[in-house]
Every structure is written in structure tokens, then in C-alpha cells.
N, C-alpha and C positions, 0 to 999 in steps of 0.2 A: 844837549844843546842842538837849535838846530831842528829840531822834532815837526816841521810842521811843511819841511819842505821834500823834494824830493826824495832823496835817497833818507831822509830824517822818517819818517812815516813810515816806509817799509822797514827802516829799524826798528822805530821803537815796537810796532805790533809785533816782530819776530823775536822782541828780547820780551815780551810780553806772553806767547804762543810758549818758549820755553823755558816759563811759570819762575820769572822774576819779576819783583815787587820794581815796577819801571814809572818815573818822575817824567814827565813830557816838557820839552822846555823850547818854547821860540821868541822868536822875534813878535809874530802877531799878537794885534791886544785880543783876539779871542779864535778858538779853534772852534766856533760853532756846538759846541758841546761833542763833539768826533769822541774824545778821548774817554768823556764820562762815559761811554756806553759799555766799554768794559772797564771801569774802579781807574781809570787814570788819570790822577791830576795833571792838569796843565797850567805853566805859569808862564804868563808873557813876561821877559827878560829883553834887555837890550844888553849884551853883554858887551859893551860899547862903556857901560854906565856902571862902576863897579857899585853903587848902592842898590844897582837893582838885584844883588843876588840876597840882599838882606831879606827879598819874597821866600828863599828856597829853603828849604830846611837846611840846619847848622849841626846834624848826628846822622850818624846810622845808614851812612853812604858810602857803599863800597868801592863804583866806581863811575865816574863820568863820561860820556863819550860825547866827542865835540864835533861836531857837523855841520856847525855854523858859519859864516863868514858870506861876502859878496863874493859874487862869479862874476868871471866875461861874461860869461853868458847871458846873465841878465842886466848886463851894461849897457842901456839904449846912449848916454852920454857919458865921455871917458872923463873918470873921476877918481882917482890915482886914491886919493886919502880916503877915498871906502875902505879899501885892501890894510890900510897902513893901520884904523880903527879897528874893521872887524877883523882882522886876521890878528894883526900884532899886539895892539892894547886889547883886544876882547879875549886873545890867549893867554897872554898874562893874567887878566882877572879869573878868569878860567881853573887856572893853574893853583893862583892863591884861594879860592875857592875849595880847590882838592885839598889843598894842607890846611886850611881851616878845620874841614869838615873831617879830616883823616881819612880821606878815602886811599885806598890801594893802590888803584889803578887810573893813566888819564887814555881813553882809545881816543887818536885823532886823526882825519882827513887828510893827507898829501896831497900833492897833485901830481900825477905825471910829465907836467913838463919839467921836472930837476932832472929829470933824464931822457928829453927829447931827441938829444944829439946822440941818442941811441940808436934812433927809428931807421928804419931804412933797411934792416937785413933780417931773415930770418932766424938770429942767433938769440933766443931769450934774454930777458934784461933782466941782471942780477936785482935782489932786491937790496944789497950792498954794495954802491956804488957810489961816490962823489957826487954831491948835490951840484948842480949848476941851474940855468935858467936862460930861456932865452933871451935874448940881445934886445929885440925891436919888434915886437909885436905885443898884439894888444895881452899876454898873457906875462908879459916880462914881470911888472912890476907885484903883479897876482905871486907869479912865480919867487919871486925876491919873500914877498912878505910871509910865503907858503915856510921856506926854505929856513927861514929866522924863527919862527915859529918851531918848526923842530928844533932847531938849537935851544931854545927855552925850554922845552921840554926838555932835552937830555941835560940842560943844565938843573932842573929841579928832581929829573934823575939822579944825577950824582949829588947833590946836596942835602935832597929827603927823601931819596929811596921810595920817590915816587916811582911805581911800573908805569912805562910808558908802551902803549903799541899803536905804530903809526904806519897807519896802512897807506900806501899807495894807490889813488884810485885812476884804472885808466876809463875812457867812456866807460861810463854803468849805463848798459840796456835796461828799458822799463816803460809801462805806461805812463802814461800824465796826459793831463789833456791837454795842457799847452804844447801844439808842436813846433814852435817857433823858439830859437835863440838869438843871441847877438853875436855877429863877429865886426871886430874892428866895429863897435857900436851901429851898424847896420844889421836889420830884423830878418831874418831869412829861415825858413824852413827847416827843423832835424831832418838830416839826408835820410835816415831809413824810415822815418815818419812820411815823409814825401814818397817815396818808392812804397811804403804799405799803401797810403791812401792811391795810388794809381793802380798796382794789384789788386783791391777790392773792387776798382773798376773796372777791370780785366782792359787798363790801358797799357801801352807799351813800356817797356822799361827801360834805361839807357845806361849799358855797364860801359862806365869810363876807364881810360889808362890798363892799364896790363891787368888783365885778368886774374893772374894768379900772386898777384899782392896778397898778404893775408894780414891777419888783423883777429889780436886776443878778443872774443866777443862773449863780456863776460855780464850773468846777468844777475839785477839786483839783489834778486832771493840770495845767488852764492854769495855776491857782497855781506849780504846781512848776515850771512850764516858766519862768516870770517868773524864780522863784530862778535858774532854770541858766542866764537870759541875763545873771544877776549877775554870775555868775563872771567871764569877760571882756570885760564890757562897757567898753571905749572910753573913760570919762566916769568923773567925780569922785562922780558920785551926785545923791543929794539923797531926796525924797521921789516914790515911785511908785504910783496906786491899782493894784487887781489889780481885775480884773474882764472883763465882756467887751463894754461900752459899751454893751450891748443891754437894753432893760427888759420883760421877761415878763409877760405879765400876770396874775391870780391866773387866770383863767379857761383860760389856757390852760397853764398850771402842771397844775391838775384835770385837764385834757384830756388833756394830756401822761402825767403818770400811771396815768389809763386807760388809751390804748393804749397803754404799754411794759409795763404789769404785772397789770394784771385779766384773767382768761382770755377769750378771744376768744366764747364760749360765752355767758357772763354777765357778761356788763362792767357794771360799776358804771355805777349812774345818778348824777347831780348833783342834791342838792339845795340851790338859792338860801338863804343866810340873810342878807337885805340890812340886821336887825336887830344883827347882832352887828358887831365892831372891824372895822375896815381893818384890811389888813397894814402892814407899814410901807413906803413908797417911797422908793424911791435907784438911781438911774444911777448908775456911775463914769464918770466921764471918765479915758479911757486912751489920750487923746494923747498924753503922755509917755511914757510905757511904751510905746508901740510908736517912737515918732521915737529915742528914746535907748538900749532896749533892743533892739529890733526886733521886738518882740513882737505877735505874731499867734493871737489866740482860734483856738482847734481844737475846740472842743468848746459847740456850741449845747445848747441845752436839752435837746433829745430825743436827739442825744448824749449829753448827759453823762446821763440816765436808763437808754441802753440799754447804754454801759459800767458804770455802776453796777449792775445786773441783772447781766450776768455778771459782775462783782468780788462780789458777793453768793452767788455760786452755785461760785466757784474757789477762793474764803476764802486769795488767798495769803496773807497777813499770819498765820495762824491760829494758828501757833507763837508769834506774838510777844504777840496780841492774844488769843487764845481763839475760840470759835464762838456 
């Protein structure tokens, strides 16, 4: 579910790359033929609408991973009962879905703000920790419907011994060609999208607030590898963060994007603004996600910058996504 948007795409071709039979399932009425080019069907679903899953096959499904729902992010107007549909009734049909079909296992999305009121120190954030959400801001109610939605899960855990693995996602780094999101329903620029596009033009750069803030920066591939050690993982489940345990710091973030992306010629200079916000800080702790899934970061920071630079430059997705 899910399969047609960001972090859905680089899943489903990496559960596809390691040679399982993978269903592509979105919202769009059509994926331009993207999927048929390597044997994937694709079925437009509104999983809002529980007769629309009578399109998907009803055997021989082992497991589902749900990626679906409305973001802030792409909230140009705030509309609370998106959240409350696609998250909460679209997980439940979801859910029944899986015990219909007897699949195994259901992998789904979190979000990390149930554990926002972590942020602020270098001390990793368990991946077992008391959900919460915050209070008043445009992510609360996202938050809320995130939070209940696990609970349905572990309730169809203990009821049918459905496996559940619910990964906590924090920012997932990645291409897309949209570089714009929403906050508080105003359109504004992704920060390291902005900062790449002015290093390409070997303009200046402006590191705000304390330099040595750091920040788990973790990227899609590792994401999607976590999903694919869903599939046969061992274990009943539970809650997993994604991340790569490691904390970047803002200073070498800017640095970082200097050398992978500003011409060698005229590379952006930094300039200090110790006036303006911190970024936000969070470690994940991903001791469990490696002891339970076996899961191993592949991808450090100037990694994931220098695949990102050529995924930028190969546009495989381009049929699906645009340019």
C-alpha cells in the first residue's frame, strides 16, 4: 500500500530487487505503466474504501506493508479527517485485509513524532518507549491517528497472531523531484533540497543555530532494506526505529554537501548564523533493528549524498514521478 509515493517506490523495487513476487498498490488511478516494466502489477486502491480491496487478490499473500496515508507534508489546506480516514479507517481495512487473505505479517509506517518530546539530546531514542504526540501543531492530530493505528495493530496481534513490524520513520533522505512540502499548510522548500540546489551553484550556504546539533540522517535504501528484512524475519514483531544510530552534525551536513555537490572550481562558502533556530536533534537507537532484523546501515551520510547525486542525474522513477 502506498507503492506510488515516496518512500512506496523505493520499497516496492528493493522488495522486488530481492526476488519477491511484489503486488504494487496506490492510491493513483494509474502508474503510467512504471510497474509493468519489470512483471508488477499495479492496483489503484483507495484504501479509504473497503470494497476497493475486492480488485486485490484474496490467497497467497504472505505479507503486506502499508505506506499509505495523508502527510503534513502534503497538506496545502488543514483537514484533520484526512488523517482520521486514511490512517485510521484505511488501517483497519488494511488489517482485515490481512486476515482475509491469511497473510503472516502486516510492516507499517510510524511516525516519529510519538516521540518527539525526546528530541533535544544526544542520548538515542529507544525504539520502546510510551507513545505520546504533540499537543498543537500541525502534526498532532497526524500524530494521534499514527498512534491508534498501532494499537489496532497490536490488537490484531494478540487476537490473530497477526506479526506486526512497525517501524518508526524519522526524515527518510531521498530524491524526488518535488522539493517543496507543507508546514502548518504553507509551501516552503525541503531544507537540504534548498541547501543542494544553492551548492550546485556554488552559492553561499547558511549553517543556522549551533553547529554541533546532530541529527540521525538516515537514507531511503537503508529504510527499505529494514522493510525487506521484514519479510522473513524470525520474530513476532513489535516496534522498530529505522535510522542509522549515527548523529551528523549540522556542520558537517553543510560540509557534506559541499563536497558531493558544489563544483570543485567554486565551492560554496559557509556562512555561521548562530542567531537563527537549532535544528532539531534525535539519535535513533537501532539496537533492535539490528539484534531482531539483522539489520546493518550501508549507507553513511556522504553515501547517501553521493547515491543521491546520481539518482538525481538517472531519474529512474521518471515515468512514474515526472522530472
Amino acid at each position: 500500500m502506498g507503492a506510488t509515493g515516496a518512500v512506496g517506490t523505493y520499497a516496492t523495487m528493493d522488495l522486488y530487487s530481492c526476488g519477491y513476487k511484489v503486488i504494487a498498490v496506490g492510491h493513483r488511478s494509474g502508474d503510467n505503466g512504471f510497474f509493468a516494466q519489470y512483471g508488477i502489477p499495479y492496483y489503484s486502491v483507495d484504501i479509504v474504501n473497503k470494497n476497493d480491496f475486492d480488485k486485490l487478490p484474496n490467497n497467497d499473500i504472505w505479507a503486506v506493508v502499508n505506506l499509505a496515508g495523508s502527510l503534513p507534508a502534503n497538506m496545502s489546506e488543514y483537514n484533520p479527517q484526512l488523517y482520521i480516514d486514511s490512517i485510521m479507517t484505511g488501517s483497519l481495512n488494511v488489517l482485515d485485509y490481512c486476515i482475509k487473505v491469511g497473510a503472516s505479517r502486516i510492516v507499517y509506517a510510524q511516525s516519529i513524532s510519538d516521540v518527539i518530546h525526546l528530541y533535544g539530546t544526544k542520548n538515542p531514542i529507544p525504539a520502546d518507549v510510551p507513545m505520546k504526540f504533540p499537543l498543537n501543531n500541525d502534526h498532532s492530530v497526524y500524530a494521534i491517528c499514527k498512534n491508534a493505528s498501532v494499537n489496532l495493530i497490536e490488537h490484531y496481534y494478540a487476537k490473530y497472531g497477526l506479526k506486526r513490524f512497525v517501524l518508526r520513520f524519522p526524515n527518510i533522505y531521498l530524491y524526488h523531484p518535488n522539493k517543496y512540502y507543507y508546514v502548518d499548510c504553507v509551501k516552503k522548500w525541503h531544507s537540504f533540497r534548498y541547501l543542494i540546489d544553492r551548492a550546485q551553484k556554488g552559492l553561499p550556504l547558511e549553517l543556522w543555530g549551533n553547529p554541533d546539533v546532530v541529527r540521525d540522517m538516515v537514507y531511503v535504501k537503508d529504510c527499505t532494506q529494514i522493510i525487506c528484512k521484514t519479510i522473513d524475519a524470525n520474530v513476532n514483531g513489535g516496534v522498530y526505529n529505522v535510522g542509522t544510530g549515527i548523529g551528523t552534525s549540522m556542520r558537517s551536513q553543510i560540509e557534506g554537501i559541499i563536497k558531493v555537490f558544489s563544483p570543485q572550481n567554486s565551492p560554496s562558502i559557509i556562512i555561521e548564523r548562530p542567531d537563527m533556530p537549532d535544528s532539531p536533534e534525535y539519535i535513533m537507537d537501532i539496537s533492535k533493528t539490528v539484534s531482531e532484523l539483522g539489520y546493518i546501515p550501508k549507507y553513511m551520510y556522504i553515501d547517501y549524498l553521493k547515491d543521491m547525486k546520481v539518482t538525481m542525474e538517472i531519474t529512474p522513477f521518471k515515468l512514474l514521478w515526472g522530472v
